[in-house]
C-alpha positions as CSV (number, residue, x, y, z in Angstrom):
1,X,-10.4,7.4,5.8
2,X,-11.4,4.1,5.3
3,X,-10.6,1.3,8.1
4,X,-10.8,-2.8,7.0
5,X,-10.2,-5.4,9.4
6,X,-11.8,-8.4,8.6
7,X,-11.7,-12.2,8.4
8,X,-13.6,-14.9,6.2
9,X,-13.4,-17.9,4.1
10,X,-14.2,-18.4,0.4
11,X,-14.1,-21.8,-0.8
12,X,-11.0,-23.2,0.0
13,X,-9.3,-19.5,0.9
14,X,-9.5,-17.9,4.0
15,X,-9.3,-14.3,4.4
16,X,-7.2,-12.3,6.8
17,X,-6.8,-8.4,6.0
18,X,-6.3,-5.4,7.8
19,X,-5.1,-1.8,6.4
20,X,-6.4,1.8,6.4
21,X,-6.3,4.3,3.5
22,X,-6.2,8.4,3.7
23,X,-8.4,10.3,2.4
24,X,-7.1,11.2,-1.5
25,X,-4.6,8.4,-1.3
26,X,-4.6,5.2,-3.8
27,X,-3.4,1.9,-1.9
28,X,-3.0,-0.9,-4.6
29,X,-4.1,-4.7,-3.5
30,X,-1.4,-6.4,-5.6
31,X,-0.5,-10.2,-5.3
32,X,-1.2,-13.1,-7.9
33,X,-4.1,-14.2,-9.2
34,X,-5.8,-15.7,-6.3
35,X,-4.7,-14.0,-3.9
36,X,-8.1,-12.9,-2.7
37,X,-8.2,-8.9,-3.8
38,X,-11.5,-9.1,-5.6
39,X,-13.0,-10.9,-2.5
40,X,-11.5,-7.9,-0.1
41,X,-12.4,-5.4,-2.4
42,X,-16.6,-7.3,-2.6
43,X,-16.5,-7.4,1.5
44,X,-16.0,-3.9,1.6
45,X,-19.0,-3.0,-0.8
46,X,-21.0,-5.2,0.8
47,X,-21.4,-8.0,-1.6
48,X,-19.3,-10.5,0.0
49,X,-20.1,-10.8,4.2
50,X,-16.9,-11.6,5.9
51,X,-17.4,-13.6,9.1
52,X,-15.6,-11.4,11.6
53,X,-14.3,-7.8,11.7
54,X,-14.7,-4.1,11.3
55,X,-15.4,-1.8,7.8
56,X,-15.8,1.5,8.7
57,X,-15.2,4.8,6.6
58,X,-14.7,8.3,8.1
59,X,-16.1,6.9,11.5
60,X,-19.0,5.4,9.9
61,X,-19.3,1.9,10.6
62,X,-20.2,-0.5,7.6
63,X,-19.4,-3.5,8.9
64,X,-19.0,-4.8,12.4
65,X,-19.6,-8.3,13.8
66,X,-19.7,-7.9,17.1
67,X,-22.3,-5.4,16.9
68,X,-24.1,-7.0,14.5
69,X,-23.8,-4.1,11.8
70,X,-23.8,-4.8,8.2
71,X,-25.2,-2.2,5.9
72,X,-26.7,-3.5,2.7
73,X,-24.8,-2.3,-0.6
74,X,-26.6,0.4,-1.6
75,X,-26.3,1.7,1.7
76,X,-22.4,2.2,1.5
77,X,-22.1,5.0,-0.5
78,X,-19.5,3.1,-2.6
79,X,-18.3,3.7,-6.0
80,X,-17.0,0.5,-7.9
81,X,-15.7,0.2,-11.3
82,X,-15.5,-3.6,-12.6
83,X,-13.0,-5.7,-14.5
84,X,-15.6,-5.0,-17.6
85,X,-17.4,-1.8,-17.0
86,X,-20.7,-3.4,-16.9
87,X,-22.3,-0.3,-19.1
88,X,-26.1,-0.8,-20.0
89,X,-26.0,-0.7,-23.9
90,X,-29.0,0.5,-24.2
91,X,-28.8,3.8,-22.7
92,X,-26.8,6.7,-24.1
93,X,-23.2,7.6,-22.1
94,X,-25.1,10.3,-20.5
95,X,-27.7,8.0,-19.4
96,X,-25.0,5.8,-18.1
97,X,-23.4,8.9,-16.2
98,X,-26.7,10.2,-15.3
99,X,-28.1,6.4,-13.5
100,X,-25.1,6.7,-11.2
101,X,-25.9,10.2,-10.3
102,X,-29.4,9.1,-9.6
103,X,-28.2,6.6,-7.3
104,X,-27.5,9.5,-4.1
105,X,-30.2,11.9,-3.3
106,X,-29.5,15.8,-4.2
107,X,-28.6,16.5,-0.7
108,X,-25.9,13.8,-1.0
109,X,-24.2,14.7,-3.9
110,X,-21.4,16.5,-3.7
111,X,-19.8,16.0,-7.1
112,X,-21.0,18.0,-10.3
113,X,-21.7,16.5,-13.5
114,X,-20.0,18.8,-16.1
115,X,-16.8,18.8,-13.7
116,X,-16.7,15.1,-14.0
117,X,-17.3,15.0,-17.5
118,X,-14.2,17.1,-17.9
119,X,-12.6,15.6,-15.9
120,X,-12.4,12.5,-17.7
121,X,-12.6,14.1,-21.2
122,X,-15.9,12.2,-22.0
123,X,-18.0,15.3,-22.7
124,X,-17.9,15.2,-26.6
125,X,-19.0,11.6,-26.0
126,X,-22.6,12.3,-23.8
127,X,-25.2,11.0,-27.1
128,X,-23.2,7.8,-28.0
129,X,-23.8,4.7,-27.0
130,X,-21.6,2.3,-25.0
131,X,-20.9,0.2,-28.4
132,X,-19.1,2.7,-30.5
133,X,-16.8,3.6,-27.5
134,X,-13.2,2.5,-27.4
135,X,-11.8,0.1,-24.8
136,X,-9.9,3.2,-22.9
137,X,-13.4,5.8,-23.3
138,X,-16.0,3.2,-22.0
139,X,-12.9,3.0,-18.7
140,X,-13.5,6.7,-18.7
141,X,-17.1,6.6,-18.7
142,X,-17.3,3.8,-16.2
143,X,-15.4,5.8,-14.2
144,X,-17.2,8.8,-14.6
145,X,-20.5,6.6,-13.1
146,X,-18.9,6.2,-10.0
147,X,-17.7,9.2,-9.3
148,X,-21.0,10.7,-10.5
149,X,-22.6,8.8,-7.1
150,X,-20.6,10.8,-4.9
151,X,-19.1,7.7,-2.9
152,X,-17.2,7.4,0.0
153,X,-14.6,5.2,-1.2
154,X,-14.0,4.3,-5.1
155,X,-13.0,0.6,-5.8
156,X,-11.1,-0.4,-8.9
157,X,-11.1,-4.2,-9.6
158,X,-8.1,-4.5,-12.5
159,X,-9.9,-1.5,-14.0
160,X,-7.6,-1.6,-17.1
161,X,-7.6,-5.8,-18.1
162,X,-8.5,-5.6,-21.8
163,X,-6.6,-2.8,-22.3
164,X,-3.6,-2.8,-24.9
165,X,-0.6,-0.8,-23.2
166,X,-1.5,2.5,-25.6
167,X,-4.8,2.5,-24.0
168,X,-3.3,1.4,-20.7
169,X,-1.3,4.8,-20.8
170,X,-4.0,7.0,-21.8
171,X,-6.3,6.1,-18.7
172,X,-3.8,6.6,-15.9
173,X,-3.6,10.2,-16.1
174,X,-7.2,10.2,-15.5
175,X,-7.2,7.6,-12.2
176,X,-4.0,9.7,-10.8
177,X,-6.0,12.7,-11.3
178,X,-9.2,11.4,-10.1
179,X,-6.6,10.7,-6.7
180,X,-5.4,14.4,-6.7
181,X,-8.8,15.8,-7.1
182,X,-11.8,13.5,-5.4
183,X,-9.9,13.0,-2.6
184,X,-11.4,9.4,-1.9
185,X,-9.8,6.5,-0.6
186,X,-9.2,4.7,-3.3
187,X,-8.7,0.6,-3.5
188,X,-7.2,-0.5,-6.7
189,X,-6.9,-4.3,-7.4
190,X,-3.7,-5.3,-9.6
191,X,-1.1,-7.4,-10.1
192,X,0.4,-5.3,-12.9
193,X,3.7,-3.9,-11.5
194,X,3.8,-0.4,-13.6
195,X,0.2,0.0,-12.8
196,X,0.9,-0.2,-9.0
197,X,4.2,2.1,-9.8
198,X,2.5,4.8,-11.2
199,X,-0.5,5.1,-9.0
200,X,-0.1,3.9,-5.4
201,X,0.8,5.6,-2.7
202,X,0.8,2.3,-0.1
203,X,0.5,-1.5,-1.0
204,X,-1.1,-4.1,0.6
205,X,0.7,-7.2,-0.2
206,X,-1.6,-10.0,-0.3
207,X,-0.7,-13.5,-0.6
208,X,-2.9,-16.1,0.2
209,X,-6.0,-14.4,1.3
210,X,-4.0,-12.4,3.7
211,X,-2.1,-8.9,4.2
212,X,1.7,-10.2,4.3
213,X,3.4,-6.4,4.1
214,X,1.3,-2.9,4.2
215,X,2.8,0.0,3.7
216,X,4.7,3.0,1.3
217,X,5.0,1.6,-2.4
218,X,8.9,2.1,-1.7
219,X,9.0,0.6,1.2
220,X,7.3,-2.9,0.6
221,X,8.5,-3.4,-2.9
222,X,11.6,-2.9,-1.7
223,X,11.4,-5.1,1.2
224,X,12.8,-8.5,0.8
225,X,10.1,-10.5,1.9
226,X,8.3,-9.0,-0.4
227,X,10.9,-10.4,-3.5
228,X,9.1,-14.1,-3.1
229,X,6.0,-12.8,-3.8
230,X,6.5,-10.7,-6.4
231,X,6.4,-13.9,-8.8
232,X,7.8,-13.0,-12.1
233,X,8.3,-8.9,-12.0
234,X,12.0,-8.8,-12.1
235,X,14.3,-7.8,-8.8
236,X,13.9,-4.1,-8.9
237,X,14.6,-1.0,-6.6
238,X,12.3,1.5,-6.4
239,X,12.9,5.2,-5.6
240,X,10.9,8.0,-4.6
241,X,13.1,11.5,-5.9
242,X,12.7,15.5,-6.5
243,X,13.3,16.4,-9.8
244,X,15.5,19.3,-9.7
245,X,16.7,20.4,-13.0
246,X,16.3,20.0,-16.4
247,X,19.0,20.0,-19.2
248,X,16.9,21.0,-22.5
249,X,19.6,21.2,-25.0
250,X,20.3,17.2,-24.3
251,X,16.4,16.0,-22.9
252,X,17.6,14.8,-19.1
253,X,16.4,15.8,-15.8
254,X,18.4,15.7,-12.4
255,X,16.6,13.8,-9.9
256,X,17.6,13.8,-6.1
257,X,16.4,11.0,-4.2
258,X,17.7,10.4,-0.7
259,X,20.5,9.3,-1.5
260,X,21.8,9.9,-5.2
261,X,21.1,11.9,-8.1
262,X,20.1,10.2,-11.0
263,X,19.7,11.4,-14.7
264,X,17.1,10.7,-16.6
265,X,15.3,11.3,-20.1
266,X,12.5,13.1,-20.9
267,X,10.3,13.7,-17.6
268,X,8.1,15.8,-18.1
269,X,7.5,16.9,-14.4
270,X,8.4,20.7,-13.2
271,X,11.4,21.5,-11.5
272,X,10.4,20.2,-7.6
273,X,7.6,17.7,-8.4
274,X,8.3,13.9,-6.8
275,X,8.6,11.6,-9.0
276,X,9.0,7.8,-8.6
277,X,11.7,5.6,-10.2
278,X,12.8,2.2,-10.9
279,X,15.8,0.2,-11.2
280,X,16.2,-3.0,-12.5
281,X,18.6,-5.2,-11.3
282,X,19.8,-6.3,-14.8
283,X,20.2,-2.7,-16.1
284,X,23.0,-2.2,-13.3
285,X,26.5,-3.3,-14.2
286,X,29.4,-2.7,-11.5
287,X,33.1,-1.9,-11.2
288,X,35.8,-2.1,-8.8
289,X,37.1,1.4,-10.0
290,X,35.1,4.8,-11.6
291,X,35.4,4.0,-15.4
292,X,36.5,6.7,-17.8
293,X,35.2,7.6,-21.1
294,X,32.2,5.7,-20.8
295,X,28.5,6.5,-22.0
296,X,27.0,5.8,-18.6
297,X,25.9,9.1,-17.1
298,X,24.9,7.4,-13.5
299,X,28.0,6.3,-11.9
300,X,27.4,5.9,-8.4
301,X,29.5,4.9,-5.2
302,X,28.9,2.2,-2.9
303,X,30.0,-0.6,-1.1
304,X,28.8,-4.4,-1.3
305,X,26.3,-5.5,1.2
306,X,25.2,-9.2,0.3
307,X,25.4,-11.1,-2.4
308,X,22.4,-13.8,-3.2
309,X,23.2,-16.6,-5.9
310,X,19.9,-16.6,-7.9
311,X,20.6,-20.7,-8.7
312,X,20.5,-19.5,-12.9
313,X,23.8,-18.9,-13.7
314,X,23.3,-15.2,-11.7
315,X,23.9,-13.6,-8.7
316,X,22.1,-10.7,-7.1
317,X,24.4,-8.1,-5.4
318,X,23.3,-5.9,-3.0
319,X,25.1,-2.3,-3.1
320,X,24.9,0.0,0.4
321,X,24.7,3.9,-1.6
322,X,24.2,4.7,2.4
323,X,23.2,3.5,5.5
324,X,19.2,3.6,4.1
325,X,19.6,2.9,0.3
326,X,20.5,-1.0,-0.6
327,X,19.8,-1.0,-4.8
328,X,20.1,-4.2,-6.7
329,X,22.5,-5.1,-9.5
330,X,21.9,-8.7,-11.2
331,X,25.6,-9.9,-12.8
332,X,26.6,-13.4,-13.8
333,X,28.3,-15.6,-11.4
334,X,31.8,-15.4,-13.7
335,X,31.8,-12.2,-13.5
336,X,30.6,-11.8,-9.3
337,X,33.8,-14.3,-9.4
338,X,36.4,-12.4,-11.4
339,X,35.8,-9.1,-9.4
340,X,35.8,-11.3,-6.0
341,X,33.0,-9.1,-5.1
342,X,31.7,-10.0,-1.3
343,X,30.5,-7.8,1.4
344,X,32.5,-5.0,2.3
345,X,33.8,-4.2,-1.1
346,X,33.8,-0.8,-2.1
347,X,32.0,-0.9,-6.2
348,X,30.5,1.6,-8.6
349,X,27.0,1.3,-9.6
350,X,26.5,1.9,-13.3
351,X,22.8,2.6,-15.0
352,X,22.1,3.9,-18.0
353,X,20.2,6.7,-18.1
354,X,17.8,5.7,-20.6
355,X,17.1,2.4,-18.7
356,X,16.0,4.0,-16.1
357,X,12.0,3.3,-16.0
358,X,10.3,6.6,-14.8
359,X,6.6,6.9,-13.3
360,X,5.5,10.9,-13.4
361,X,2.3,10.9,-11.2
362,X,2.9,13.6,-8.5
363,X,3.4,11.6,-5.5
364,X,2.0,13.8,-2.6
């Protein structure tokens, strides 16, 4: 488990965090550009001093103020994989893997080196050099380093910047497996929505050097303070569901979240796996009555809770499905008009299946 609670000041931006993380759980520092996560994530390796607070990890204190601790870096048993890998060139991949091994005695170690390497699918790679890598195998291999030191905690600063989105997809199987298998804490550093989506398991909000919302990924990106913040990602609502069929003649899959079943294409997931979905606002589309003959498989019940005028020609209405599930449905204001739709009315929910954005890491 690792514990942060600290304060400081960089420059003009003062820092004011606080928030734990399990043991083989992933919490994603996401806020704008900054916001301060690359100066959290260097106090808590030691490279950054923060002027007050607490770092601790498994009940091993790293940083305490009061006391007067603060262990040097090396001392932290920390794994940390950069915006740019920061790979020596000069050595082979192996000698890259092998200089992070180096870096814990043999009575500290407690990861293997062929496991890694197949882990991260890097074991054909072991006599090149850094240069002839791709973009997504010199991620692997970088990641492979730190895990090869046998940390305590693994940090991830935008680990995947640089990477086009084919890339992108072929590394976050390995991260989410790394999470299901290491069992670190792990602090990743993004402000890329589908990156948190299909990694975290908590979010720590930060906005101006400090921890505005901690908690589940559901639970703070669906939490309307959290809406502000979330600068240009579009109004979403984000689910957390069983999958509990599959229909292979037509390529869908029932999931039951606590509320509604929703169909969806092509996950890939085995009948009872979680799985984590999204709804955007502007893919829902309501109705005063349950069309017929219509294309849209998800038609679901609900009743009006709010409606928000978004001050561009659009409002946002907020559909109760129950008493815990409020989803979001963008429409313009002509049509918010012509329906009369205000709280209390009773509306079907609409979404296309195939707009539904799905996110198959195994959430535990």
């Amino acid at each position: 488990m690792l514990n942060v609670e600290v304060e400081g000041k960089i420059g003009n931006l003062d820092i004011e965090v606080q928030f734990t993380i399990d043991s083989g759980s992933l919490t994603a520092l996401f806020g704008p550009s900054g916001a301060g996560k690359t100066t959290i994530v260097n106090m808590i390796a030691g490279l950054i001093t923060p002027h007050r607070g607490n770092i601790s990890v498994n009940g091993n204190t790293l940083f305490d103020s009061r006391r007067s601790i603060n262990a040097s870096p090396n001392q932290r048993r920390i794994g940390y994989v950069f915006q740019d890998n920061q790979l020596f060139p000069h050595l082979s991949v192996e000698g890259n893997l092998r200089y992070g091994q180096k870096l814990q005695p043999k009575a500290s170690r407690y990861t293997d080196f062929g496991e890694v390497t197949q882990l991260l699918g890097i074991t054909d790679l072991l006599q090149r050099k850094p240069g002839s890598l791709s973009g997504g195998e010199q991620k692997r291999v970088a990641l492979g380093r730190a895990l090869l030191a046998s940390p305590q905690v693994l940090l991830m600063d935008e680990p995947l910047t640089g990477l086009d989105q084919a890339r992108t997809e072929e590394i976050l199987p390995f991260i989410d497996q790394i999470r299901r298998q290491v069992r670190l804490p792990i602090v990743y550093v993004s402000h890329n929505l589908d990156e948190v989506l299909a990694l975290s398991d908590q979010i720590a909000l930060i906005h101006g050097g400090k921890t505005e919302l901690v908690g589940s990924t559901e639970d703070v990106l669906n939490n309307e303070k959290a809406k502000p913040l979330l600068g240009r990602n579009e109004p979403s609502t984000v689910l957390s569901g069983i999958v509990t069929s599959h229909d292979a003649a037509f390529g869908l899959s029932t999931v039951e979240t606590a509320a509604v079943s929703i169909q969806v294409p092509g996950v890939v997931s085995t009948v009872g796996s979680k799985v984590r979905l999204r709804l955007l606002a502007r893919d829902v589309s309501l109705a005063l009555s349950r069309p017929q003959d219509i294309s849209v498989l998800n038609v679901l019940e609900g009743t009006v809770h709010d409606v928000v005028d978004l001050s561009t020609g659009a409002v946002l209405v907020k559909v109760a499905l129950n008493r815990d599930l409020i989803i979001d449905a963008r429409v313009t204001k002509r049509a918010c008009d012509n329906l009369k739709l205000t709280a209390g009315v009773n509306v079907f929910a609409l979404i296309k299946s195939v707009a539904v954005d799905k996110f198959q890491r195994t959430i535990p």
